[in-house]
N, C-alpha and C positions, 0 to 999 in steps of 0.2 A: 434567546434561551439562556436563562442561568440559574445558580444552584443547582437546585434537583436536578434537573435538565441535562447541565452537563454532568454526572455525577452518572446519569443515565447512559449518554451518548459517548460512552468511551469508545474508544478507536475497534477491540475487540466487539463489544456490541453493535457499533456501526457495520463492522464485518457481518453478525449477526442477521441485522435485521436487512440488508440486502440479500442475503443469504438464504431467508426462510421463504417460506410459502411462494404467492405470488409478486414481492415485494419488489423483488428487482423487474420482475415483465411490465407491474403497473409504472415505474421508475421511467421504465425504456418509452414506455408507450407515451403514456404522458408526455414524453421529451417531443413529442412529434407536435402535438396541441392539444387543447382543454379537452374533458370528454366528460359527459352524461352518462349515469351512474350506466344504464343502461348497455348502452357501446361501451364504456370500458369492460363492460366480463362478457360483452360478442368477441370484443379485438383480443383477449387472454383466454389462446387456448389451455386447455389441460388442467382449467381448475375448476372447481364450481361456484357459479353465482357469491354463494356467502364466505367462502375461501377468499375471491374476491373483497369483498365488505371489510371481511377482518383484517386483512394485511392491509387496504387501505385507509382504514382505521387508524393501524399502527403508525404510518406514515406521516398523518394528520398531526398525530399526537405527538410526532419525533420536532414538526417544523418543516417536512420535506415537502406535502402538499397540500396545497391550500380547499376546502371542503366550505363551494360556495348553492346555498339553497334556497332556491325564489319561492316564494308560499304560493300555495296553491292546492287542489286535490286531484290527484296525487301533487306531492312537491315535488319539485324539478331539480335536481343535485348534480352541480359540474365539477370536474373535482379538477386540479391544477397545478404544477409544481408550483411552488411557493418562489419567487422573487424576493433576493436572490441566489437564498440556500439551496433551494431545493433544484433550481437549474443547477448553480454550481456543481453540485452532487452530481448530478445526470450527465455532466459534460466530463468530470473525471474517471465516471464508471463507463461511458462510451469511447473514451479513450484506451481506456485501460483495458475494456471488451477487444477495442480492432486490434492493441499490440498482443493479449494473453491466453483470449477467451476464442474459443469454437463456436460460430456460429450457423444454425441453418441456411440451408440456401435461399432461405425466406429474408433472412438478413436478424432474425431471432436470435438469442442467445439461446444455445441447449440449457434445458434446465438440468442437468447434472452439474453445469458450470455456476448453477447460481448456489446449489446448495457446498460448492467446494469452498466459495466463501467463510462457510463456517466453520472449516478445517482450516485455514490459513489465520483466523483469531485463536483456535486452540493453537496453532503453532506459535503464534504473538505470545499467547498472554503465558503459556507453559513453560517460555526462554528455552523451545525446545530450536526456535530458528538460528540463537544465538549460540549455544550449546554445538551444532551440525555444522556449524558455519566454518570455524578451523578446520577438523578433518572427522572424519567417519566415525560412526561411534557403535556399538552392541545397545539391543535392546537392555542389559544390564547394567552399562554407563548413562544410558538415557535415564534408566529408574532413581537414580543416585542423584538426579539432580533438585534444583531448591522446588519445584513445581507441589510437592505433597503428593503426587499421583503414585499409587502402588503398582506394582510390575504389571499386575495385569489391565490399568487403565493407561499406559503406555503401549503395552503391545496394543492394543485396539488402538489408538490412535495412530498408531505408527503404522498396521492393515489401512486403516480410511486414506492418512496422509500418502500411503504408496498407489492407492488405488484410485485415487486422484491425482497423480503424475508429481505432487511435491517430492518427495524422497523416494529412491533409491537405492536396492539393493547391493552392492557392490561385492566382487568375490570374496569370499570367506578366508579368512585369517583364522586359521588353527581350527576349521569348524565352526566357529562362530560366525554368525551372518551380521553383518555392518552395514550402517546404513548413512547415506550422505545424501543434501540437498541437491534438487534438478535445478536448471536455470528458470523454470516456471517459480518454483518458491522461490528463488531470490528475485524474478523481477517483481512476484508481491511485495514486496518491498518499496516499490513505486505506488502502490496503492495504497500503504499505513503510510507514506510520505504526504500521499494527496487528501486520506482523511485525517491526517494530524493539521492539514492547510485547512481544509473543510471547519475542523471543530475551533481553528484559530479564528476564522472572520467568523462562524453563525453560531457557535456553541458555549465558547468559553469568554467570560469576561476581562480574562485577564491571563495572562501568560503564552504559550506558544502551539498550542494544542498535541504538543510531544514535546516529552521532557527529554533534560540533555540526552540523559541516560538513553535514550529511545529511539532518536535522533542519532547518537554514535551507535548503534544497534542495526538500524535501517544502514548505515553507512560503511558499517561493516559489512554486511550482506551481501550489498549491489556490487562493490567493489570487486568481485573474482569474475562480474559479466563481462568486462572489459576488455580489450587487446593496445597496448600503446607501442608498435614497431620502433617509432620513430625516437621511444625514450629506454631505447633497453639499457639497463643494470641500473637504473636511476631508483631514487626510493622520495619520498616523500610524509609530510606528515598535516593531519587536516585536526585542527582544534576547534571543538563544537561549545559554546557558552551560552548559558541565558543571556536575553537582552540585558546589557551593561554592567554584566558579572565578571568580574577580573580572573587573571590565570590562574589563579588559584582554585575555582571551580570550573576550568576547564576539562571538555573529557578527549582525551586524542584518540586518533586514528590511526594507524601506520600503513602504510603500501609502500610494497619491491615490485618494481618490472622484471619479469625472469627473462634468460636468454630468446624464449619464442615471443617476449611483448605479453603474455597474460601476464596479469597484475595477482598480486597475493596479499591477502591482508593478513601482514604481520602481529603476533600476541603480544609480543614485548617491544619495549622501544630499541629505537635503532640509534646503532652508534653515529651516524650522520646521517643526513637526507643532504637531497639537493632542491629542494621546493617546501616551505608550509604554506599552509595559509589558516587564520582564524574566520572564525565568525558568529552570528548566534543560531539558536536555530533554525528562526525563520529563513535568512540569508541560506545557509544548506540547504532547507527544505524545497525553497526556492529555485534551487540551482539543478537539483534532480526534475524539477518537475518545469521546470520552463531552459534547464542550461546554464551558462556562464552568467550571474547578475552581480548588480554590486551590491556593497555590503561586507566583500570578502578583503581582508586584507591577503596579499600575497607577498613574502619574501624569499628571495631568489630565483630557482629557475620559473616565470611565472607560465610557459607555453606551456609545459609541465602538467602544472593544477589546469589550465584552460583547457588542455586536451582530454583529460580526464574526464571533467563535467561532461565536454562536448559528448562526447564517447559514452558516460551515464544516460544523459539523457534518450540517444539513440536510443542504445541498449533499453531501454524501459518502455519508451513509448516508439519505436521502430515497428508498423506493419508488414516488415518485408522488403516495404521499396526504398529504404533507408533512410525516410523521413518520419520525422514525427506526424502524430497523426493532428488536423486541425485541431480537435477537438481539446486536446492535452493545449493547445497555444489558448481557447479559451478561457483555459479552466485560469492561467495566471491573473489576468484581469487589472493587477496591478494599482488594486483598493486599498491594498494596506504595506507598512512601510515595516514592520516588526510580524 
């Protein structure tokens, strides 16, 4: 896929279009094996037939699934995730499903979880994640920021995003209601990490599939999921670059360990650290979604930065039993080197 293509399949419309209709059930289902137009809208409940058709349509037309049809009368149409985009895709969102998403006892995703998808790209593309991300804000400081949304397409979004478990009411300050990210939106953060990997190998012909900018965004986020016991009062700092871009277009990061081991992503820079480390994006993106890899450079404390990732990666793809889930270990694959 390129040009239009990618131009199409930004990170927010990939949120999108997993997000709508039946796109993420035929996603899931597919992931099991091929299916006949037929069995796939028996095995997807709760849509109809042509509801069906369209979202897999969409799919087709994205690269995700492959739309293969023997002649005949009637023709006979098997549809397939596409190798090896469209498994890719499947094994990050079943990843992402067992650390985030609620699922039936059928082993289904609830579809309320698939349309929150498309609250978590308004919160992308709005810089309402990165805005939340320091500390709690008024529906009045959210309206002020760069997004163009008027007060009252903020407060609707800010109802969706609380009634989908991302934000957070917190007590009121002088009357005024304030609202701050759950750990649900920031581990979305692990999933615009794995469709920026996604648009890197099957989307974009050239560059990282998340710019630096976006990259030091995601890595601000994730960073308050963390506990490091073992490094308290310690600070650190993590420099994010395009592939072979000097410091000079470097975007940094900052984190302080507080007294209890949670981590705090600092606004400004800090007058020392004891740990950085550089890298480009890919190397970061990499790190969240598979752990410690190389690519990073480290100077000084390096357990530090190692604990860190370690401790990310849980944190995003953790089911509970303290591992990451298989599925996230397939998604690395280990195809490409940028």
């Amino acid at each position: 896929m390129t040009g239009g293509r990618a131009d199409q399949l930004t990170t927010g419309n990939v949120l999108r279009l997993l997000g709508a209709g039946a796109s993420g059930a035929i996603l899931m289902t597919l992931g099991e094996r091929p299916l006949r137009t037929k069995e796939l809208t028996r095995r997807i409940t709760g849509y109809a037939p042509r509801t069906v058709y369209r979202y897999a349509t969409r799919l087709t037309e994205a690269g995700v699934i492959d739309r293969d049809e023997e002649p005949g009368v009637p023709s006979k149409v098997t549809h397939s995730l596409a190798e090896p985009g469209g498994r890719d895709l499947f094994e990050l969102v079943d990843a992402y499903a067992n650390a985030s998403l609620r699922r039936l006892p059928s082993g289904e995703i609830a579809a309320p979880e698939w349309g929150s998808l498309g609250w978590v790209a308004d919160l992308w593309e709005s810089r309402m994640l990165e805005e939340l991300n320091h500390e709690p804000k008024t529906l009045t400081e959210l309206a002020r920021g760069e997004h163009g949304l008027s007060f009252h397409q903020v407060s609707r979004r800010v109802a969706l995003l609380a009634r989908g478990g991302f934000i957070e009411e917190i007590p009121a300050d002088g009357g005024r209601k304030r609202y701050a990210l759950t750990g649900k939106a920031r581990r979305a953060g692990g999933l615009i990490a794995g469709i920026g990997r996604w648009r890197r190998r099957h989307v974009v012909t050239e560059g990282s599939g998340l710019s630096v900018d976006e990259a030091a965004g995601v890595m601000r986020v994730v960073l308050p999921l963390i506990v490091l016991p073992d490094h308290v009062g310690k600070s650190f700092e993590l420099r994010i670059a395009s592939a072979g871009e000097k410091e000079a277009g470097e975007e940094p990061v900052w984190g302080d360990v507080g007294g209890d081991g949670a981590v705090v992503n600092c606004r400004s820079p800090l007058e020392s650290t004891d740990s950085s480390a550089r890298g480009n994006v890919a190397a970061w993106v990499d790190s969240l979604l598979d752990g410690p890899r190389n690519g990073l450079k480290t100077k000084g404390d390096s357990a530090l930065i190692g604990d860190c990732l370690r401790q990310l990666h849980e944190a995003l793809w953790s089911n509970g039993a303290g591992s990451a889930p298989a599925a996230a270990e397939a998604v690395a694959g280990g195809r490409d080197g940028a």
